[in-house]
C-alpha positions in Angstrom: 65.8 91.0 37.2 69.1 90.7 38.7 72.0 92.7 37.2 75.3 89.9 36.4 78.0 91.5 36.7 81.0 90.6 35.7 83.2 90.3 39.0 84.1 86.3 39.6 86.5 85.4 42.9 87.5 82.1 42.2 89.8 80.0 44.8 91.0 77.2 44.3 93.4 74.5 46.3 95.0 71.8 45.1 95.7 69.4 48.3 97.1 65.7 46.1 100.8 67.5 45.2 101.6 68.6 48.7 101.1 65.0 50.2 102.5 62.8 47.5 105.2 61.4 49.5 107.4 60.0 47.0 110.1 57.6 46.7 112.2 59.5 48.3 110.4 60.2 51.6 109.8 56.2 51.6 113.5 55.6 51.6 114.0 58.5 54.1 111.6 56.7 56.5 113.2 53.1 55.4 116.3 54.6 56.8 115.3 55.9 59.7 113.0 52.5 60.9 115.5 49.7 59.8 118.5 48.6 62.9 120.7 47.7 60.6 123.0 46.8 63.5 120.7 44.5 64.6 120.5 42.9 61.2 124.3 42.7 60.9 124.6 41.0 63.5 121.9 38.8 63.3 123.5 37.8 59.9 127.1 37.5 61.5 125.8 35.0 64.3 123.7 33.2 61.5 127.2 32.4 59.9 128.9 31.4 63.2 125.6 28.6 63.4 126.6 24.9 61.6 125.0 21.8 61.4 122.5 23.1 64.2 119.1 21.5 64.5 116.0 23.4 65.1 115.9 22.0 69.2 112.6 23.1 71.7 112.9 23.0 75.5 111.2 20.8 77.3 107.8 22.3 77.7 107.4 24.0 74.4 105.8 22.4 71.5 105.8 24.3 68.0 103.8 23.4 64.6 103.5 24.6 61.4 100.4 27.7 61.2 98.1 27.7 59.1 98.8 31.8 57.3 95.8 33.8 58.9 94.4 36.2 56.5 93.7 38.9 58.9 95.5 38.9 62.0 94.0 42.1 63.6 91.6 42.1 66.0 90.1 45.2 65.1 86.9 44.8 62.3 85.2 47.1 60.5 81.8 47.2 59.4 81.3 46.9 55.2 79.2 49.3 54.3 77.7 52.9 55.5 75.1 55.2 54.3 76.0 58.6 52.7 76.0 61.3 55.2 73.0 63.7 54.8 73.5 66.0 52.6 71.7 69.7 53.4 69.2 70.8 51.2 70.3 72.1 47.5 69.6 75.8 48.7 70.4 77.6 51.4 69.2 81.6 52.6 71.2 83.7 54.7 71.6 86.9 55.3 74.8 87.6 58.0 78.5 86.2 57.6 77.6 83.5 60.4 75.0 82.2 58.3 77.0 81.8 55.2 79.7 79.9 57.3 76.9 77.9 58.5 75.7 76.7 55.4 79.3 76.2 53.6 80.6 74.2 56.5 77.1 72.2 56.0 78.1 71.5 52.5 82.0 70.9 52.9 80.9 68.6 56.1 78.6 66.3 53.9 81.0 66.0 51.0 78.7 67.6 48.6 80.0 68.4 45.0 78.2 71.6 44.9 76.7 74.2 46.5 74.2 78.0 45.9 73.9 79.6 48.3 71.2 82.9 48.5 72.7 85.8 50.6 69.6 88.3 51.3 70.9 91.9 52.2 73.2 94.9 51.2 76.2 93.6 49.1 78.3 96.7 48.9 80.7 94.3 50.6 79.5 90.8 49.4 83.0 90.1 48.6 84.5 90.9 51.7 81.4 88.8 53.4 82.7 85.9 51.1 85.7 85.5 51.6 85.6 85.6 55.4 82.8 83.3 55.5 84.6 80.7 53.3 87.7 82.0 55.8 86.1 80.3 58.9 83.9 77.0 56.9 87.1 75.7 56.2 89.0 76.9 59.1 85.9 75.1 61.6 86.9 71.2 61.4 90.5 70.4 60.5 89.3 66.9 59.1 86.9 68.1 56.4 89.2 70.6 55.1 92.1 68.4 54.6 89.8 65.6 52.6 89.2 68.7 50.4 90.8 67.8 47.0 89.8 71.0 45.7 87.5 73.6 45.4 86.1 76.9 43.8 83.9 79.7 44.8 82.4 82.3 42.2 78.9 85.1 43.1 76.5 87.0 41.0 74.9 89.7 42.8 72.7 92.8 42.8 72.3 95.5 45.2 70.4 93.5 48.2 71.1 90.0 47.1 73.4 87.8 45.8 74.3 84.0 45.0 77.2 82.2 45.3 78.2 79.2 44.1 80.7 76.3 45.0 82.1 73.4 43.5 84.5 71.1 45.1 85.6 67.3 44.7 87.1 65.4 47.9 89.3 62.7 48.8 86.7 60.4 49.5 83.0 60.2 49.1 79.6 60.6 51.3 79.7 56.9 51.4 83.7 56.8 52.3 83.4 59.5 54.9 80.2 57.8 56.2 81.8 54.1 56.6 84.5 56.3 58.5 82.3 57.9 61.0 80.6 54.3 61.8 83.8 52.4 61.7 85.7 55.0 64.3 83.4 54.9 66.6 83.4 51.3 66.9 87.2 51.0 66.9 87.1 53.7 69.9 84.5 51.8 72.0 87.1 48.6 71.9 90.3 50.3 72.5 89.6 53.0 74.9 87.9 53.1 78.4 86.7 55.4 80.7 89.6 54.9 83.5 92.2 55.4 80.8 94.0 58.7 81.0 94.3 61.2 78.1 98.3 59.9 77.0 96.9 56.3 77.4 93.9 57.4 74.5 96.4 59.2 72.6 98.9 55.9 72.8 95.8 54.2 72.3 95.2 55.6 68.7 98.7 55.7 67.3 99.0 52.5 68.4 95.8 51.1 66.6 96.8 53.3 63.2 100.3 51.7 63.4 99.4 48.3 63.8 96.7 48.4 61.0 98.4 50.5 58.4 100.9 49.8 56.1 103.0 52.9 54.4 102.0 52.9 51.2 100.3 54.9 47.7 99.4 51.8 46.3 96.0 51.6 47.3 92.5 51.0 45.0 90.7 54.6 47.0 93.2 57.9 47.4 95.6 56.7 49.9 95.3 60.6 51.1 91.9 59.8 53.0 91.5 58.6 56.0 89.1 56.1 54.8 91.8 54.2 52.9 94.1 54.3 56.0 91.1 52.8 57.8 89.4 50.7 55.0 92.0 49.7 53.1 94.7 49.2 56.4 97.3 51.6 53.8 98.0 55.0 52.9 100.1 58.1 53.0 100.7 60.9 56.3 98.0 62.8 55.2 95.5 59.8 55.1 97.3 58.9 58.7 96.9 62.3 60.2 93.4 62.6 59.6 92.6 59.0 60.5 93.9 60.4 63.7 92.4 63.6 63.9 89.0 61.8 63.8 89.7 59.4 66.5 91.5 62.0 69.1 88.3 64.2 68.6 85.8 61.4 69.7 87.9 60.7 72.5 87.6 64.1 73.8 91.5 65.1 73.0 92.0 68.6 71.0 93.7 68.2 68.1 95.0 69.6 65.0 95.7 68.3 61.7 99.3 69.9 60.7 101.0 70.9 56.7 104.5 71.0 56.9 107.4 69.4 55.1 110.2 67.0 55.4 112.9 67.8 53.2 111.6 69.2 50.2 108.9 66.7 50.5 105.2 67.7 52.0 104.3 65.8 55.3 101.4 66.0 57.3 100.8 65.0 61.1 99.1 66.2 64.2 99.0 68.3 67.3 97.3 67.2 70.5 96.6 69.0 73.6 97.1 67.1 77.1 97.6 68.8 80.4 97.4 72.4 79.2 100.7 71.5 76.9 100.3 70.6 72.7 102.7 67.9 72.0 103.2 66.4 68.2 102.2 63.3 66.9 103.1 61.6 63.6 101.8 58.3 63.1 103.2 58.0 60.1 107.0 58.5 61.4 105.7 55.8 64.4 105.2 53.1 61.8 108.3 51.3 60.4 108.7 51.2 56.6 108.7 47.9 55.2 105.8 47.5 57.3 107.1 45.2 60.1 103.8 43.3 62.1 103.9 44.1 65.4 106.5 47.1 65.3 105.0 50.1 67.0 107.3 53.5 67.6 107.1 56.6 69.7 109.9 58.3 68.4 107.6 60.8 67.3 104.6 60.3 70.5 104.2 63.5 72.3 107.3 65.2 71.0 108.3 68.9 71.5 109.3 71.6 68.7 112.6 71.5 69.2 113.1 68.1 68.8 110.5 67.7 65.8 112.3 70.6 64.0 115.4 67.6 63.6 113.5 66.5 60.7 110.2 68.0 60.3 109.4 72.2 59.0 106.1 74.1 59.3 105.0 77.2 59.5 105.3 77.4 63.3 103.7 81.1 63.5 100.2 79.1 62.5 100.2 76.5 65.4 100.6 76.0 69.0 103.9 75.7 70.3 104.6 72.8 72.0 107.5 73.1 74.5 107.0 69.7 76.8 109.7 67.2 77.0 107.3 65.4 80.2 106.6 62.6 77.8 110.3 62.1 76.3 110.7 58.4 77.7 108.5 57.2 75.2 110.6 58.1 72.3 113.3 55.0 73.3 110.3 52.0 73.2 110.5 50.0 70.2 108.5 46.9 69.9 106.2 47.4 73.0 103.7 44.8 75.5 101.9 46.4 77.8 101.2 43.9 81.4 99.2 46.1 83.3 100.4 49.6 84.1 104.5 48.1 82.9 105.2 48.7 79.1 107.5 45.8 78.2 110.2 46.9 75.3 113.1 47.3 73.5 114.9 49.7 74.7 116.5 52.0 71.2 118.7 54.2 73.5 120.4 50.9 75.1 121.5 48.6 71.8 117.6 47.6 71.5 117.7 45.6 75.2 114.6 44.4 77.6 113.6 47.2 79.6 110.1 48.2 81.6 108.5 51.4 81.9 106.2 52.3 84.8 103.6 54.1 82.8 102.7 56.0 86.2 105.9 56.9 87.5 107.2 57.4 83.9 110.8 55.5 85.2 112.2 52.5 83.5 115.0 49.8 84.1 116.4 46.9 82.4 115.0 43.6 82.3 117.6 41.9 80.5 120.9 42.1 78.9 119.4 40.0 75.8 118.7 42.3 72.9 115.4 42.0 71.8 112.6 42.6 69.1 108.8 41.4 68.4 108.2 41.5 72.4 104.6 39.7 73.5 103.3 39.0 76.9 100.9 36.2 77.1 99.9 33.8 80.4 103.2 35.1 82.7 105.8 35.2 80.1 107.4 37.8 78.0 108.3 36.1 74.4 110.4 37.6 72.2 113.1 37.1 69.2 116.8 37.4 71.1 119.3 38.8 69.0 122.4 38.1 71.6 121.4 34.4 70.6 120.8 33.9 66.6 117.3 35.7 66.9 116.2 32.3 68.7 112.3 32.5 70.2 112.9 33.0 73.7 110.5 33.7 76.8 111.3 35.4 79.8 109.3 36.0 83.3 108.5 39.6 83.7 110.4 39.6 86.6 113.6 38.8 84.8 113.8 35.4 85.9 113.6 31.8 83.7 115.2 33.3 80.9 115.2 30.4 78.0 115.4 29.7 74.4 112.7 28.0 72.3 114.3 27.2 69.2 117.0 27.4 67.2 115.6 29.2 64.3 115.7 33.0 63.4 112.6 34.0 64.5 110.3 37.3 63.9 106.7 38.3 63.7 105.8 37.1 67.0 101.7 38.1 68.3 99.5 36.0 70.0 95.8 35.1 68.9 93.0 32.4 70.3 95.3 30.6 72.7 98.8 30.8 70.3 102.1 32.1 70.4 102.5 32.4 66.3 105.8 33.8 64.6 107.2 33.3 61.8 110.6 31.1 61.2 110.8 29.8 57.6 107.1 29.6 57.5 104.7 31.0 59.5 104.2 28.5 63.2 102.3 28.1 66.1 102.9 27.3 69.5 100.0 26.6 72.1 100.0 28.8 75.5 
């Protein structure tokens, strides 16, 4: 008959507070994303435009779209089985085993956990608290979908049993559809010749282009499956969205706490070349959502520069001291022809430039300012603020410049054959 004794260690986190980014962060990002130059002077040429007639060029023909529902090519799968869960009990006898069989629970999602620990326990405590130590320190992406959690033990002198509860951010089922629904998503955007910054670009760019900034959603918009399921969420849901991805395409990660302002943030760390650069998706994604707006203001970005605006506790990470990437952090609105990423150019009032993705060098394209850029069948489309925000195409080249329209024009993508954007109403023009 075992002897209870009275000693309880119970720990407990509380993950919701630190990532509610409220109101405040919103606006702070708001701020940060919106040109407002751009839309003053869109506005002030807008006022200088009378009695003007929507007018095509000659070989353009535009019609009213039907509104697509869904305009992302990316799908994902409706349902998912439950991961496994391990079996109700669980015998150990060593602090390896014990981090074992917690990480097996925490992994799964389980609610609860007992755990029988066979041997002295003159220092069960000790044996604990470091095995808890390492479960949750093993796999950055199950420990941040931890909501909360509690360990207590009852022990003799040559065994003991210890007991967890815990609730998550999403459930077996959740973290299941997840684990289906990345894989997928990887197998379409990434391929074998690409190199590790293209994978890394790859990801931020899919999370951006899916994901609206928001903690309206129906499932915790902490967890990456309401990034991913529901296409919005908060950094935290973002940064582990991302974690999950980088790790099945083979790039080292890790899933950082810090702040902005007073306000908790979370992003990520990834490892390319030797170097650890940081990523925040979150920061990369305009608020208002704006379709087709992708950032890398914050792709592959060094401490020093991250430190403008972003605090953690830098003695528990990598450092990351690389500027190599630091021409990404001027591409706004980006459309990748080949190896040339087509964009508009932040650093140079928002005009036409290329980067060589190899060479890492870019150069002007055009003195037209530009947003919503495209590339479809030779030509470059975009919506040219030097010229009332008209729809205008462009060689990539930098030849047969021309307008389209005489409308303000925005939301431009491409899908099944059509140049879409969106004037009044949404419209279409074939390719």
């Amino acid at each position: 008959m075992w002897k209870k004794l009275a000693i309880i260690m119970i720990i407990i986190v509380f993950i919701d507070p630190i990532y509610t980014a409220g109101k405040a962060v919103v606006r702070q990002i708001a701020e940060w994303t919106n040109n407002d130059e751009i839309e003053t002077m869109l506005l002030s040429t807008k006022e200088k435009i009378v009695d003007v007639t929507a007018r095509l060029s000659d070989n353009a023909s535009i019609e009213t779209a039907i509104p697509i529902e869904d305009m992302h090519d990316m799908e994902v799968a409706p349902t998912a089985q439950a991961i496994q869960k391990p079996e109700t009990k669980l015998v150990v006898t060593n602090v390896k085993e014990m981090t074992d069989a917690m990480y097996a629970y925490y992994s799964s999602f389980s609610p609860k956990f007992e755990i029988q620990y066979k041997g002295n326990t003159q220092r069960i405590e000790q044996i604990v608290e470091e095995a808890y130590n390492n479960a949750i320190e093993r796999d950055d992406y199950v420990y941040g979908h931890i909501s909360k959690h509690s360990i207590r033990f009852e022990y003799g002198r040559n065994q003991a049993t210890i007991f967890g509860e815990q609730s998550y951010l999403m459930t077996p089922e959740q973290a299941a559809y997840v684990e289906m629904n990345v894989q997928e998503i990887i197998a379409k955007i990434s391929n074998t010749s690409m190199s590790e910054v293209e994978k890394v670009r790859a990801v931020n760019d899919y999370i951006v282009a899916n994901t609206a900034y928001t903690d309206q959603t129906n499932s915790s918009p902490h967890s990456a499956y309401t990034v991913l399921a529901e296409r919005g969420g908060v950094c935290q849901g973002y940064a582990l969205l991302a974690h999950s991805m980088l790790q099945k395409l083979g790039i080292e990660t890790k899933y950082i706490v810090g702040y902005v302002g007073q306000e908790g943030h979370a992003w990520n760390l990834v490892k390319l070349g030797g170097q650890w650069y940081h990523l925040d998706t979150t920061w990369n994604d305009p608020v208002p959502d704006r379709k087709g707006a992708i950032r890398y203001q914050y792709f592959l970005v060094d401490d020093r520069t991250m430190a403008k605006d972003h605090s953690w506790i830098a003695e528990d990470y990598p450092k990351a001291t690389s500027t190599l990437y630091s021409y990404y952090h001027d591409i706004d609105f980006p459309a990748q022809v080949d190896n040339q990423l087509y964009f508009s150019n932040i650093s140079d009032d928002n005009k036409l430039y290329v980067l060589d993705m190899k060479t890492g060098k870019t150069k002007r394209v055009t003195n037209s300012r530009v947003q919503y850029v495209v590339y479809a069948d030779g030509w470059l489309y975009y919506s040219n603020y030097s010229r009332g925000a008209y729809l205008t195409k462009i060689r990539p080249d930098g030849s047969g410049e021309q307008s389209l329209n005489r409308e303000d024009t925005k939301d431009l993508f491409v899908k099944d054959g059509y140049l879409y954007f969106t004037t009044n109403e949404l419209k279409k023009m074939a390719l």
